[in-house]
N, C-alpha and C positions, 0 to 999 in steps of 0.2 A: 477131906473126909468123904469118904464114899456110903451113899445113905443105902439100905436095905432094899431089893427088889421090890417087894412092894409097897414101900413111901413113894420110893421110884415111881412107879408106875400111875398111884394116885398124885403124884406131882405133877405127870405129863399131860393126865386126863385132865385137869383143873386147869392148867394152861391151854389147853386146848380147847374148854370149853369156854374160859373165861378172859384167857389170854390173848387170843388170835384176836380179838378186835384190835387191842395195842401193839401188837408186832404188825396190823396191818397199816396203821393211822401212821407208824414210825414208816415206814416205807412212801406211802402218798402223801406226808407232810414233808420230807424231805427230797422227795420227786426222784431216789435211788433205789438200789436195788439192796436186797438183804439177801444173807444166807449164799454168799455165791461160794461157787465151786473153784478149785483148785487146785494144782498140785506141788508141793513144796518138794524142794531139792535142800538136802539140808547138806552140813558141814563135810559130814562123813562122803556125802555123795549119795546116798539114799534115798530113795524118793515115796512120796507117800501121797496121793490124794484126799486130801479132804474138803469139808463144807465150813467155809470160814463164818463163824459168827459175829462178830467184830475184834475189835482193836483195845486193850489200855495196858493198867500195870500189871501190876503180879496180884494185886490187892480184889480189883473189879473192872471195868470193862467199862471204856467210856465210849465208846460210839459202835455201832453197826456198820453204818456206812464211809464215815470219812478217817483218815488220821490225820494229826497236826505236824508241820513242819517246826522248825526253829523260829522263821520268820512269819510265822502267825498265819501262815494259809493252810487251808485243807485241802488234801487230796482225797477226789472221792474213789472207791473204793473198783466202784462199777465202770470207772470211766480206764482202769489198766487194764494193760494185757501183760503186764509182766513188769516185776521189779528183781532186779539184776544187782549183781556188785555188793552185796548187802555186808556191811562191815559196822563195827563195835566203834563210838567214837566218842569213851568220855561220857559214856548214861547216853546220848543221844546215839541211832541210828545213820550211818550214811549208804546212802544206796542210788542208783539210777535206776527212774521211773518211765518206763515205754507206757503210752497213752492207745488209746484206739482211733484216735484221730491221726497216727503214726509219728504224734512229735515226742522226744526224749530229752529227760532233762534229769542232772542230777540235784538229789535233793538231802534232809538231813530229816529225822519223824525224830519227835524230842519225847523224851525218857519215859514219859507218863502213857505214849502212845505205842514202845517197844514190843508188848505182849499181844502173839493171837490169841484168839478164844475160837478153838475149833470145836467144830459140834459132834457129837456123837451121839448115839441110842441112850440116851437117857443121862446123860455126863455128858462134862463141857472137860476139853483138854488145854491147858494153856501152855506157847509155846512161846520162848523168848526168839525174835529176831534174829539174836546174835547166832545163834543155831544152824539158822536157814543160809545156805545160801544163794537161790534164788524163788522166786514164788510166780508162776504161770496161770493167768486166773482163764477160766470161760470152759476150760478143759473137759 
């Protein structure tokens, strides 16, 4: 549902005024970075840069900075430089994770963590994984 220009805009001013302390506490309590940049190469071959907001389902958005593997660890968000491979596996995600620390490891991001939530001017876009197929962050 797409809200009216100006709810829009008094939505943003009220987050902004009231919001930014919690979008900041969420960033220094988990000692990551939020809101990072990116450019997604999707299926078709397409490419599109965007400002990735976090990660969940289709439903709502459960983290900013990290996603969940299969085997119950997080991958934080800030700490890629690129996930490669990205394929559809049964609701979970498989894909191989490049680090910044230059190590690569393939992994599996389970069903609940599938969906971006990329940001826009005043709307949020959600984008299924299975879509993309690779995601270049820092760009």
């Amino acid at each position: 549902m797409r809200l009216p220009l100006g709810l829009r805009v008094l939505v943003v001013a009220i987050t902004c005024l009231v919001g930014s302390k919690g979008i900041a506490s969420v960033e220094a309590n988990a000692g990551h970075k939020i809101f990072l940049r990116a450019v997604l190469t999707m299926a078709d071959g397409t490419t599109k840069a965007v400002t990735l907001e976090g990660v969940g389902c289709s439903a709502s958005m459960c983290s900013r900075v990290r996603a969940r593997e299969n085997n119950s660890n997080s991958i934080w968000l800030d700490g890629l430089t690129s996930i490669r491979q990205i394929h559809d596996a049964n609701g979970a995600v498989q894909a191989t994770f490049m680090f910044k620390n230059g190590k690569e490891r393939e992994g599996s991001i389970v069903q609940d963590n599938r969906v971006l939530y990329i940001s826009h001017w005043l709307d949020t876009e959600k984008i299924d994984l299975a879509r993309v197929r690779q995601i270049d962050f820092g760009l």
